[in-house]
C-alpha positions as a printed NumPy array, in Angstrom:
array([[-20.396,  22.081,  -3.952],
       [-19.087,  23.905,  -7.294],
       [-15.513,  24.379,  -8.305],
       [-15.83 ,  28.014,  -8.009],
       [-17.456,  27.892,  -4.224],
       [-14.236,  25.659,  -3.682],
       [-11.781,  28.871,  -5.34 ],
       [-13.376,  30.905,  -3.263],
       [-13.153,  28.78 ,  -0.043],
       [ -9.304,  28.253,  -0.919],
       [ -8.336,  31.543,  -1.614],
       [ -9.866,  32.821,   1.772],
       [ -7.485,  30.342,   3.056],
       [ -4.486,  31.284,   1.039],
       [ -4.456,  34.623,   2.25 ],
       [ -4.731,  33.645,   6.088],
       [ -1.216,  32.258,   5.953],
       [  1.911,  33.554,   7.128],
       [  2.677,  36.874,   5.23 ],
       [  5.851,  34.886,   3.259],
       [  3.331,  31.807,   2.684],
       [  1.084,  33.779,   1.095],
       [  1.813,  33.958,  -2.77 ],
       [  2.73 ,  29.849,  -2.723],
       [ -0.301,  29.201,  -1.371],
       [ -2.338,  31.673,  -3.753],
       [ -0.727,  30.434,  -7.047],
       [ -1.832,  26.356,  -5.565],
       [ -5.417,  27.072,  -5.274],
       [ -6.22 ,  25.772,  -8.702],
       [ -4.311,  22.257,  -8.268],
       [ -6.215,  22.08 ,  -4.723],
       [ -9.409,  22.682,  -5.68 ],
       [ -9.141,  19.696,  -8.582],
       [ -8.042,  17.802,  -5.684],
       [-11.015,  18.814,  -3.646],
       [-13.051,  18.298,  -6.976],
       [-11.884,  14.989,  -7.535],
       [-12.868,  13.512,  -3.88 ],
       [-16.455,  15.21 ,  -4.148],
       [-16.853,  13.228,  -7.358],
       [-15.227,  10.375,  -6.103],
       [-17.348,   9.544,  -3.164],
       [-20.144,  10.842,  -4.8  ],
       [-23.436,  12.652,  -3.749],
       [-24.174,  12.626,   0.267],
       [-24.137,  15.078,   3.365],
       [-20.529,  16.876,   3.355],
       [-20.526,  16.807,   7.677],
       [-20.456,  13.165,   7.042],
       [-17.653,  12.627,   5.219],
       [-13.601,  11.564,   6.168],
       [-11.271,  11.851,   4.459],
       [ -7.358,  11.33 ,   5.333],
       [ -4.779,  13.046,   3.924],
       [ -0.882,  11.266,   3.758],
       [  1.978,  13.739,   3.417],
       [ -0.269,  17.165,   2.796],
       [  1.921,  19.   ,   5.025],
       [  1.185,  22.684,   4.917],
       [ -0.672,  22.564,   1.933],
       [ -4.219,  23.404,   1.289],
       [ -5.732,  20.203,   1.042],
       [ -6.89 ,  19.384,   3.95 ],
       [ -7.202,  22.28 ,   5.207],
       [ -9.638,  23.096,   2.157],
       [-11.493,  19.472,   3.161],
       [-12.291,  21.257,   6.277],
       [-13.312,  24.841,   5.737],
       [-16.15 ,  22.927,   2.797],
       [-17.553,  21.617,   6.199],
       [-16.569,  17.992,   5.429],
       [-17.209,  15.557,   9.011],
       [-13.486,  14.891,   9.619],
       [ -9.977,  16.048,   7.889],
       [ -7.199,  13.924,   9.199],
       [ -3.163,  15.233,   8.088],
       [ -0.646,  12.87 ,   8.495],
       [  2.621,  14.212,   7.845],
       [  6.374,  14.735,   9.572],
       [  6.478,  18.525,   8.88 ],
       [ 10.784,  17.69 ,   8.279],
       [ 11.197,  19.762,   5.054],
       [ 13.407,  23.119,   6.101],
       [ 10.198,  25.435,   4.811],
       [  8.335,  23.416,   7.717],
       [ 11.009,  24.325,  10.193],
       [ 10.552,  27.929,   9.238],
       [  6.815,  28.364,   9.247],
       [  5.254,  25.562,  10.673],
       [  3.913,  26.235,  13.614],
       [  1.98 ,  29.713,  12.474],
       [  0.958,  27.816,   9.155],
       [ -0.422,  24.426,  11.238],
       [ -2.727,  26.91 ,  13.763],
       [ -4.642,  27.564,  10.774],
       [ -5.347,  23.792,  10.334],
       [ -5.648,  23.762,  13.992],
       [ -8.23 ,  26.679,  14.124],
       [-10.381,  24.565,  11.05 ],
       [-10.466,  21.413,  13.436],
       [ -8.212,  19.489,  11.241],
       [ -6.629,  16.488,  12.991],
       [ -2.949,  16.841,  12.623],
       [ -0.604,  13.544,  13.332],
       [  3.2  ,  14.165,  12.488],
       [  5.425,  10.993,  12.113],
       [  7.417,   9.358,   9.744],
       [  4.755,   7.556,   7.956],
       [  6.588,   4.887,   6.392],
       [  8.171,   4.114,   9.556],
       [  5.183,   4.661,  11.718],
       [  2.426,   4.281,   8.717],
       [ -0.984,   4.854,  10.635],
       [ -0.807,   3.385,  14.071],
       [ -3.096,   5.337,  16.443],
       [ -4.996,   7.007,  13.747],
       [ -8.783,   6.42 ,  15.125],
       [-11.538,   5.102,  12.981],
       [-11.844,   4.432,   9.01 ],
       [-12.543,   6.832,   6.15 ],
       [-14.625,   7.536,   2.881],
       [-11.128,   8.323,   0.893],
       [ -7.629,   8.356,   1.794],
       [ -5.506,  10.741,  -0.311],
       [ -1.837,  11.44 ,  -0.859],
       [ -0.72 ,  14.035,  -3.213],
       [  2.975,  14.745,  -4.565],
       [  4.237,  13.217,  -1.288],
       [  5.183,   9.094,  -2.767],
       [  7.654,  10.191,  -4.862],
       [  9.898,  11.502,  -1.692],
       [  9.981,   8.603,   0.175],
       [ 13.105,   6.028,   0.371],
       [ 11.416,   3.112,   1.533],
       [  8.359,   0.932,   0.336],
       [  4.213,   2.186,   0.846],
       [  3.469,  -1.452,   0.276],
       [  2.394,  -2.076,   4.301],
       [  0.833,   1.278,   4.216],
       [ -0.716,   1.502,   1.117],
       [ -2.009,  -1.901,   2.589],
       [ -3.155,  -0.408,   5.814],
       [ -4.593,   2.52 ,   3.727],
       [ -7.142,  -0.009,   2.369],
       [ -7.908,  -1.81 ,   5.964],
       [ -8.589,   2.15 ,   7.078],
       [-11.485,   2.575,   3.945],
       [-15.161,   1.787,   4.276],
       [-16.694,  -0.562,   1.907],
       [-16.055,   1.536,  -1.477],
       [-14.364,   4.144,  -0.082],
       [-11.885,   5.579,  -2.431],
       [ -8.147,   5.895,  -2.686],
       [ -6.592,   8.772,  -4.862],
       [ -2.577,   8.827,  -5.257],
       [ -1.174,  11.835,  -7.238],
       [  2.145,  11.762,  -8.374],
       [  4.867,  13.556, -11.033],
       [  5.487,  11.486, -14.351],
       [  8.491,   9.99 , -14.764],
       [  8.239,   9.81 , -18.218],
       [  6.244,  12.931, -19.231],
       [  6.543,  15.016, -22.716],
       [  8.651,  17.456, -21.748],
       [ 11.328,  14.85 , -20.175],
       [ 10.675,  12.782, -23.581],
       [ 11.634,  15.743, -25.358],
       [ 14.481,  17.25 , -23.202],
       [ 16.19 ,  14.087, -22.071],
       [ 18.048,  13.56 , -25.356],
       [ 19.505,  16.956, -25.318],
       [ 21.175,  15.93 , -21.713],
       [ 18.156,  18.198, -19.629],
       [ 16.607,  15.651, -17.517],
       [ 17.969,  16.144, -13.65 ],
       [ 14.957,  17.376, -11.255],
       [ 16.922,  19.074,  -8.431],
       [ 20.78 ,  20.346,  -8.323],
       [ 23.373,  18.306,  -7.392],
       [ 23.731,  21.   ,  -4.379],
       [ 20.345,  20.146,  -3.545],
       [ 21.47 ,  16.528,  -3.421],
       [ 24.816,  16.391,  -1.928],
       [ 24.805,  18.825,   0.148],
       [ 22.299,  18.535,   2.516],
       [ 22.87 ,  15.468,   5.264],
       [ 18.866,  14.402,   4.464],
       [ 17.929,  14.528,   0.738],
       [ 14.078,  15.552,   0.831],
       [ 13.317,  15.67 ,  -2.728],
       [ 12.344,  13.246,  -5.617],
       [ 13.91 ,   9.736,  -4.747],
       [ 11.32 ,   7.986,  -7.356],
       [  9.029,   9.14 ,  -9.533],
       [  6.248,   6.557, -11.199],
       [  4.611,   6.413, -14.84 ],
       [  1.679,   4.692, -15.418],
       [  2.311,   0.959, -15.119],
       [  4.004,   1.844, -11.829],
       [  0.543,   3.036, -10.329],
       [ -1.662,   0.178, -12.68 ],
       [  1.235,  -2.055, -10.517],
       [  0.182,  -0.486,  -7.151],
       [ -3.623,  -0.699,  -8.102],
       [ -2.817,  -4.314,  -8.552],
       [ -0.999,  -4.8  ,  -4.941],
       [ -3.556,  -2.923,  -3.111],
       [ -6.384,  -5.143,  -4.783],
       [ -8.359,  -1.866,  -5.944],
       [-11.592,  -1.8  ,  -7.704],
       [-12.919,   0.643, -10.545],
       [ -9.409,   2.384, -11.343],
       [ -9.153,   4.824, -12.949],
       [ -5.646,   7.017, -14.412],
       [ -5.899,  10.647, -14.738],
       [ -3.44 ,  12.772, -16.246],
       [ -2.849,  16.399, -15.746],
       [ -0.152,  19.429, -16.283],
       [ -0.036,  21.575, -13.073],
       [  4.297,  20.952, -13.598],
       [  4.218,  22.505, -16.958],
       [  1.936,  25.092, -16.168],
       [  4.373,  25.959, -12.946],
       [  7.075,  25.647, -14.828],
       [ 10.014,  28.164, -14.916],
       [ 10.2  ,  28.135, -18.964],
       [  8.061,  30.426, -20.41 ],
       [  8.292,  28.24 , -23.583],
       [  7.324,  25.307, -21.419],
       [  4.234,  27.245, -19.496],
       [  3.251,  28.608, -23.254],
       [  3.196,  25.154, -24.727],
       [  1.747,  23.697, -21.722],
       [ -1.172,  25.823, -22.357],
       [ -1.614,  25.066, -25.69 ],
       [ -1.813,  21.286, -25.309],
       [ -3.227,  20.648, -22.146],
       [ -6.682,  19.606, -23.347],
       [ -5.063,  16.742, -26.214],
       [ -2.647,  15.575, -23.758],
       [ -4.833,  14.914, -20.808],
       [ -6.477,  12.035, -23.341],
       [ -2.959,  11.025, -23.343],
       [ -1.504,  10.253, -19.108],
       [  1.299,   8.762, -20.058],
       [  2.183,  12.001, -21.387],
       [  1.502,  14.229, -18.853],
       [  3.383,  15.778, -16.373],
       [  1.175,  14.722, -12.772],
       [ -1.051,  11.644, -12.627],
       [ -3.927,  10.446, -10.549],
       [ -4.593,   6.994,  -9.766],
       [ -7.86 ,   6.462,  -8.354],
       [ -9.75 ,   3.4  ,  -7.028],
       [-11.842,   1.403,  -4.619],
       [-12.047,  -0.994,  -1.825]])
């Protein structure tokens, strides 16, 4: 399957959301469909019906939702659908996945990790999800690799903790990812609690005893960023600094059982 018969799958999809879901989901295609990409390369050449893949902490995104509609054999979601924008539109979004035979399980997957979750899978994915946790992976990340088939794959994406930008804008005292209303207000902080770099993830590949791994880097941050100066120069280096990871602003770790 091409990247652009993925766009077009997604952005059917983006546009079969709730009305106020819409323009988030429209402006994500292009990170999801990398994602989607990434697993097609990843498990490599093979019948698409056959394939299963499981998804940690997608919630309402695209993902696996996208895994579906390409006519892949089984999309599994695991997620607890607790951020507030679930509580507003979670329901009408999740019928979609429902409607697209995706296999939804919500729970507190550190707590619960992936008890009653039925069979294994070609690739187990988690995207932009580790990074809001407040308590170890290590038993699930663990119990991710007892859920693989023999060289199935595992792909973690994650923000950089120690990007360019933050190099850059740390110094001049511009470094804090959410408000400290965002923090201290709420009675459950949702948001970034730790954010990885690159030996983090080579230390996780490690742990989890993975084979072939590999480190991506990419800039979806920069290109979403609020700045225009950031989004301009984001654009401009993109290319160079994907040689570089540790430099940019999301990263991929990849491997096998």
């Amino acid at each position: 399957m091409t990247s652009a018969e993925i766009t077009r799958i997604l952005d059917d999809l983006a546009n079969q959301y709730p009305a106020e879901m819409v323009s988030g989901q429209v402006s994500d295609i292009r990170r999801i469909a990398f994602h989607i990409s990434l697993l097609l390369d990843e498990v490599g050449p093979g019948s698409l019906g056959e394939l299963a893949v499981c998804d940690i902490g997608g919630g309402l995104g695209m993902f696996s939702l996208g895994c579906a509609a390409a006519g892949m054999g089984r999309s599994v979601l695991v997620d607890d659908f607790n951020d507030s924008f679930n509580h507003r539109s979670g329901n009408a979004a999740l019928s979609l996945h429902r409607k697209y035979n995706v296999e939804i399980f919500s729970r507190d997957v550190i707590r619960d990790r992936l008890n009653g979750i039925d069979g294994d899978f070609d690739a187990m994915t988690s995207f932009d999800s580790m990074e809001h946790w407040h308590h170890s992976p290590k038993r699930l990340f663990h119990e991710v690799i007892d859920k693989l088939r023999p060289g199935g794959s595992f792909v973690l994406g994650v923000p950089n903790c120690v990007n360019l930008r933050k190099r850059i804008t740390v110094p001049f005292g511009r470094g804090k990812w959410t408000s400290m209303q965002d923090w201290y207000e709420p009675e459950v902080f949702r948001s970034h609690v730790r954010e990885p770099d690159v030996s983090d993830l080579e230390y996780i590949a490690r742990d989890m005893q993975l084979r072939d791994v590999r480190i991506l880097g990419r800039n979806w941050a920069g290109h979403d960023s609020s700045s225009l100066w950031i989004r301009t120069a984001t654009a401009f280096c993109d290319g160079a600094l994907r040689l570089m990871p540790a430099l940019c602003s999301d990263l991929y770790l990849i491997g096998k059982k």
